[in-house]
C-alpha positions in Angstrom: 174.4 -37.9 -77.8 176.7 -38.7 -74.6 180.2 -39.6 -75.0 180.9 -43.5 -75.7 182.8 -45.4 -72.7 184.4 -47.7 -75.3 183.8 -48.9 -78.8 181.2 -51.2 -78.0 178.7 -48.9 -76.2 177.3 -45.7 -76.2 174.8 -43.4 -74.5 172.1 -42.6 -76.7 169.3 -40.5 -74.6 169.0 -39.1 -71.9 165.2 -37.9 -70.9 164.4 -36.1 -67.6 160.4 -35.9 -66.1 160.2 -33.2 -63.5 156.8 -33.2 -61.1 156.0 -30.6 -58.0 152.7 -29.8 -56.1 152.0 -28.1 -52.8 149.2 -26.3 -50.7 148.7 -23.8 -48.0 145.6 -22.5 -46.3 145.5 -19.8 -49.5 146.7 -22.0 -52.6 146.7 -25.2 -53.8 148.7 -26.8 -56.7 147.8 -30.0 -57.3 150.9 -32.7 -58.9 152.1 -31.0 -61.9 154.7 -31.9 -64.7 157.5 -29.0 -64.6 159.8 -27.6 -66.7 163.5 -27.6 -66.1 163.5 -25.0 -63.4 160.9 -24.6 -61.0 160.2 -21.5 -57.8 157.8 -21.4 -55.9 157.1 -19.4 -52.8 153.9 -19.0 -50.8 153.1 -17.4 -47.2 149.5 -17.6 -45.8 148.0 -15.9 -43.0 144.6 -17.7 -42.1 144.0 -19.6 -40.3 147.5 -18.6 -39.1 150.8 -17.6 -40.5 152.7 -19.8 -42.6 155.1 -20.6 -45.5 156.2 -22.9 -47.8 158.5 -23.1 -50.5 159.5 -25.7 -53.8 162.6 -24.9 -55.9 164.4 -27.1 -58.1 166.5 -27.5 -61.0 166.8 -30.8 -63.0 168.2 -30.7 -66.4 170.5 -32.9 -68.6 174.5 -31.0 -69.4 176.7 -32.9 -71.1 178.6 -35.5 -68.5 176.0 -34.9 -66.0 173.1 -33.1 -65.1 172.4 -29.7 -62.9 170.4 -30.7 -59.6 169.0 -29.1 -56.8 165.3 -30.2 -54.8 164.4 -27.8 -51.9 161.2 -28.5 -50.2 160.3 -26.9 -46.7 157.0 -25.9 -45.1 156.8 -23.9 -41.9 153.3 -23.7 -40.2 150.7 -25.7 -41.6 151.2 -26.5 -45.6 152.5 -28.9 -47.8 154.6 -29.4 -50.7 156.2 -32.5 -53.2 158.5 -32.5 -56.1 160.9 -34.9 -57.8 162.7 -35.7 -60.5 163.4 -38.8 -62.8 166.5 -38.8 -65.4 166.7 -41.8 -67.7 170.5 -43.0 -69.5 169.4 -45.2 -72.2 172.6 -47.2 -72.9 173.0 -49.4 -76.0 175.9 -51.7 -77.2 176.6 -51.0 -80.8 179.2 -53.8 -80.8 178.8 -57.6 -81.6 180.3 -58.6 -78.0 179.4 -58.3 -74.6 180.6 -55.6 -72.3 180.5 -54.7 -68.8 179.5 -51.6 -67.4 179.4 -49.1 -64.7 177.2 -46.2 -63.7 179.1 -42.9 -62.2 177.2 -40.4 -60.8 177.0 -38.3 -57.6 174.6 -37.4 -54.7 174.7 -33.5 -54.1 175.0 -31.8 -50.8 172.3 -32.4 -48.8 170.6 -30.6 -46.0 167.8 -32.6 -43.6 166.2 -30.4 -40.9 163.4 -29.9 -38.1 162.6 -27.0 -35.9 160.0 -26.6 -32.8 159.4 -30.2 -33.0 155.9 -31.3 -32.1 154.8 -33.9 -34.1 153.2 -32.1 -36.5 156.4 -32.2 -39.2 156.5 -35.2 -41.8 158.8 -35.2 -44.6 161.1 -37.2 -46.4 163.4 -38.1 -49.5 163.4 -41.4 -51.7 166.4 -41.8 -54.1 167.2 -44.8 -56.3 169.0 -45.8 -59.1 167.2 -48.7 -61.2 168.0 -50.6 -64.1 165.7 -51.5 -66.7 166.3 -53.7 -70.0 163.2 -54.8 -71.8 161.5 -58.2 -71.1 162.9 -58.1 -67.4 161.5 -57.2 -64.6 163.5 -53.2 -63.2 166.2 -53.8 -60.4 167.1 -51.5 -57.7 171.3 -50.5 -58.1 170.8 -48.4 -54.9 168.2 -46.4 -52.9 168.8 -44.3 -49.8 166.4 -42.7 -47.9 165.6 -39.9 -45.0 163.4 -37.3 -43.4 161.4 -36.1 -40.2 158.6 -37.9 -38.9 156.9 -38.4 -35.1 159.7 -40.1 -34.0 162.5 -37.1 -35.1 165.2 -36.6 -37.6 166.6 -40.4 -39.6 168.6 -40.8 -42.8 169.6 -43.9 -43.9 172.7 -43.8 -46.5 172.2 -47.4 -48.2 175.6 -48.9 -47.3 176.8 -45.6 -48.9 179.4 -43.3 -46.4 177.9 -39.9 -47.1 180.6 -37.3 -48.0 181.2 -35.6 -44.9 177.8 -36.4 -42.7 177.2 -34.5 -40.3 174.2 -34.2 -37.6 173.7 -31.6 -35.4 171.4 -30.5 -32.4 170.7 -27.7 -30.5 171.5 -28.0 -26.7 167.6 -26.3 -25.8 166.3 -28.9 -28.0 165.0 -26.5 -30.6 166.5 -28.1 -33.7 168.0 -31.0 -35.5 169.8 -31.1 -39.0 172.1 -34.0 -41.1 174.2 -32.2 -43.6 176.2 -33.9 -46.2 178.9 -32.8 -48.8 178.9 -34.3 -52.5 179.3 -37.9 -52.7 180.2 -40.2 -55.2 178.1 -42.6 -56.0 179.1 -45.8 -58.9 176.8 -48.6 -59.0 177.2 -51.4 -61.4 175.2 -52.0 -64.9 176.2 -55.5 -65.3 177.3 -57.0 -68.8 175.4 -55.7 -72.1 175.1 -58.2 -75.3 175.6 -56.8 -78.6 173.0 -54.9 -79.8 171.2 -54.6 -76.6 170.0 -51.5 -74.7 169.4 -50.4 -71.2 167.9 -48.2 -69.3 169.5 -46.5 -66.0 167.2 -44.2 -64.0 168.3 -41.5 -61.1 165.0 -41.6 -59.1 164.7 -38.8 -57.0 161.6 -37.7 -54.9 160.8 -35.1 -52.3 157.9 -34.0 -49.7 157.3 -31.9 -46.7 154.4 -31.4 -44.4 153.2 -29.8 -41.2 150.3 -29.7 -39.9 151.1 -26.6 -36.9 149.2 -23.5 -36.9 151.2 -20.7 -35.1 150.8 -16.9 -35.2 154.3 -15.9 -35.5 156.5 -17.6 -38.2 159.5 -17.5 -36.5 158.5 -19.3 -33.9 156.5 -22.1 -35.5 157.2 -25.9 -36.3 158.7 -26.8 -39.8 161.2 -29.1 -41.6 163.1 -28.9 -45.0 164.4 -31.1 -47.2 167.5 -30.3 -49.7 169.4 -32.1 -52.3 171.4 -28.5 -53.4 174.2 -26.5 -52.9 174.3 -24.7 -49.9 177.9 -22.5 -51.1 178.0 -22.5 -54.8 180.7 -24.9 -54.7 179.9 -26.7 -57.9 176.9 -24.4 -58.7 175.9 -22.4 -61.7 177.3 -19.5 -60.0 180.6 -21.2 -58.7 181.5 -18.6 -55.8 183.7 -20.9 -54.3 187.1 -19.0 -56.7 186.2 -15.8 -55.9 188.2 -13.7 -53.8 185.2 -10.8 -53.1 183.0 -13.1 -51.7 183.0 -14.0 -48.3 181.9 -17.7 -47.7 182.5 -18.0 -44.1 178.8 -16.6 -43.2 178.0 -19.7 -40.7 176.7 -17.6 -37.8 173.7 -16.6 -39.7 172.8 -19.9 -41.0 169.3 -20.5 -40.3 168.1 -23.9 -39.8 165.5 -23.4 -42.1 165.2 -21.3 -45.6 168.9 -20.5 -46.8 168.9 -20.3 -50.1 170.3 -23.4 -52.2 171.7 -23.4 -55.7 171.7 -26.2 -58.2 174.9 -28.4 -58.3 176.7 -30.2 -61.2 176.1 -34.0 -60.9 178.6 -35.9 -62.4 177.1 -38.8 -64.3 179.0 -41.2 -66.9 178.7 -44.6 -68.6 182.0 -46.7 -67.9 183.4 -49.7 -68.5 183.7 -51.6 -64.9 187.5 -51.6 -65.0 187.8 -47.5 -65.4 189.3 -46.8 -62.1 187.1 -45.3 -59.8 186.6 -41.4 -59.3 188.1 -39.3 -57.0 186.2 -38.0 -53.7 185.1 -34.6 -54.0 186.3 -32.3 -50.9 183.6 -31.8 -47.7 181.9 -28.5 -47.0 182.7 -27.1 -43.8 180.5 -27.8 -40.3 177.7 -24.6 -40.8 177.1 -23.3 -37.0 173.6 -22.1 -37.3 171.9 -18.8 -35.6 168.4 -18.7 -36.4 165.5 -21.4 -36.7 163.7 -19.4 -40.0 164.6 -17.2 -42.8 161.3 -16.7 -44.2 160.8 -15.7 -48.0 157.5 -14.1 -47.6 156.1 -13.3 -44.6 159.3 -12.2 -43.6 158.7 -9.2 -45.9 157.8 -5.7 -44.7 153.9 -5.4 -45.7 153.5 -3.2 -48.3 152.2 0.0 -45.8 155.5 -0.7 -43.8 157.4 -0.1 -46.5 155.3 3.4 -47.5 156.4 4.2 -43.6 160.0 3.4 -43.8 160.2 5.3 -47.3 158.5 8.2 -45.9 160.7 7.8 -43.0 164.0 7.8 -45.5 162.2 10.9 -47.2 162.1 13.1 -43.9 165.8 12.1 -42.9 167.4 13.5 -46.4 165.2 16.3 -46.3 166.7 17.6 -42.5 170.7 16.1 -43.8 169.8 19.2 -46.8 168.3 21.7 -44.6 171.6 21.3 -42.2 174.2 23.8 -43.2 178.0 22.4 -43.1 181.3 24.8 -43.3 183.7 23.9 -45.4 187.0 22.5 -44.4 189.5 25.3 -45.3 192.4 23.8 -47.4 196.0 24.6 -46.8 
């Protein structure tokens, strides 16, 4: 049960339906219904190297929900996921009242690398509104992603937090980055006794169709509705002193890790003044095109050589023989 905007109306559900799939030249997962928290990544080798990864988090908290989608696909893969949560709203009272949806979009994180036409991918969001024996409306939908023709995003009428798009001067790379952004759309005016349904429609896919032998110089794209600094996350490094957040030289393009973010979402009355903006992320200077999860990863006979190696160097730091510092 979700806290009541006035007397007269109240949240009584809220349902969440979480879907993923993706495929490689090795594996192949076709559309499946997830659980709360999905991770999935997978490297191939043949015909040629390449890597994809699916991680999300979607799950209902009480005055919002925890979000993240992270789709990207380096070589030649593919992968999907999304999300829908559903706020069923009902006015217990005899009169009619009107009301307001508040929610946010999280940070977000568009981006292509090696462009060749091979990269297609792309994000749907919408907010609908559904009362029974009408037909849905749309409150608001905003789009983007990579296709033949580059990099696009379109906001809806909506000023994204913060935008900014970035390019690489040798024409390696594009990105649009985004900070949280508030987002209130309106519900319109309830009867008494009636009910409605308000939907946050999210939905997420990458593909590329490049075969490449080395990884890090390959074609891919990624597609992110997360937290790129933990500002707002599950972890929340932002208040700590010990950690150092200022690690923008080595961003890479494509393959940071993201971390779910706390989505503000309420039921209002449409006179509650509006919320606050929440404060931008700084402009991230990136370094390399691809920080790969998995074929990034020493082989298992490298590793035996390095820990060999390690073995040899502590046996000759033993065998050396070291005179003691004489203490006045």
């Amino acid at each position: 049960m979700w806290a009541a905007p006035s007397a007269a109306a109240i949240v009584t559900e809220v349902s969440i339906q979480n879907t993923y799939s993706f495929a490689n030249a090795n594996k192949s997962v076709p559309v499946t219904t997830g659980g709360s928290t999905e991770t999935f990544y997978e490297g191939a080798t043949d015909p040629g190297q390449a890597e994809l990864g699916v991680n999300y988090t979607a799950t209902a908290d009480k005055g919002g929900f925890f979000f993240l989608h992270d789709n990207y696909c380096v070589g030649a893969c593919q992968t999907s996921s999304s999300t829908v949560i559903t706020f069923t709203v009902t006015n217990t009272g005899d009169g009619p009242v009107d009301l307001r949806f508040d929610s946010q979009i999280t940070p977000g994180h568009i981006a292509e690398i090696l462009a060749d036409g091979s990269q297609r991918g792309s994000f749907n969001f919408r907010v609908t509104r559904n009362v029974v024996g009408a037909e849905p409306s749309t409150l608001y939908s905003a789009n983007g992603g990579v296709n033949s023709d580059g990099i696009f995003l379109n906001t809806g009428g909506l000023t994204f937090n913060n935008l900014i798009q970035q390019s690489d001067p040798d024409g390696r790379w594009k990105v649009f980055d985004w900070s949280t952004t508030n987002l209130s759309v309106p519900i319109g005016q309830l009867a008494g006794g009636q009910t409605v349904e308000v939907s946050y429609i999210a939905t997420y896919n990458t593909t590329s169709d490049a075969t490449c032998t080395d990884i890090f110089a390959c074609p891919g794209l990624q597609v992110v509705f997360g937290d790129p600094r933990n500002d707002g996350g599950v972890t929340n490094l932002a208040g700590r002193g010990d950690v150092a957040l200022d690690d923008n030289a080595i961003y890479p393009v494509i393959g940071r890790n993201y971390d779910p973010h706390f989505v503000a979402a309420q039921v209002v009355t449409s006179d509650t003044p509006l919320p606050n903006d929440p404060p931008g992320l700084p402009k991230t200077n990136y370094g390399p095109l691809f920080d790969p999860r998995v074929l990034g990863v020493p082989e298992p006979a490298t590793w035996a050589m390095m820990i060999g190696g390690f073995g040899m160097i502590g046996s000759m730091a033993r065998r050396r023989k070291v005179r003691p510092a004489a203490i006045c």
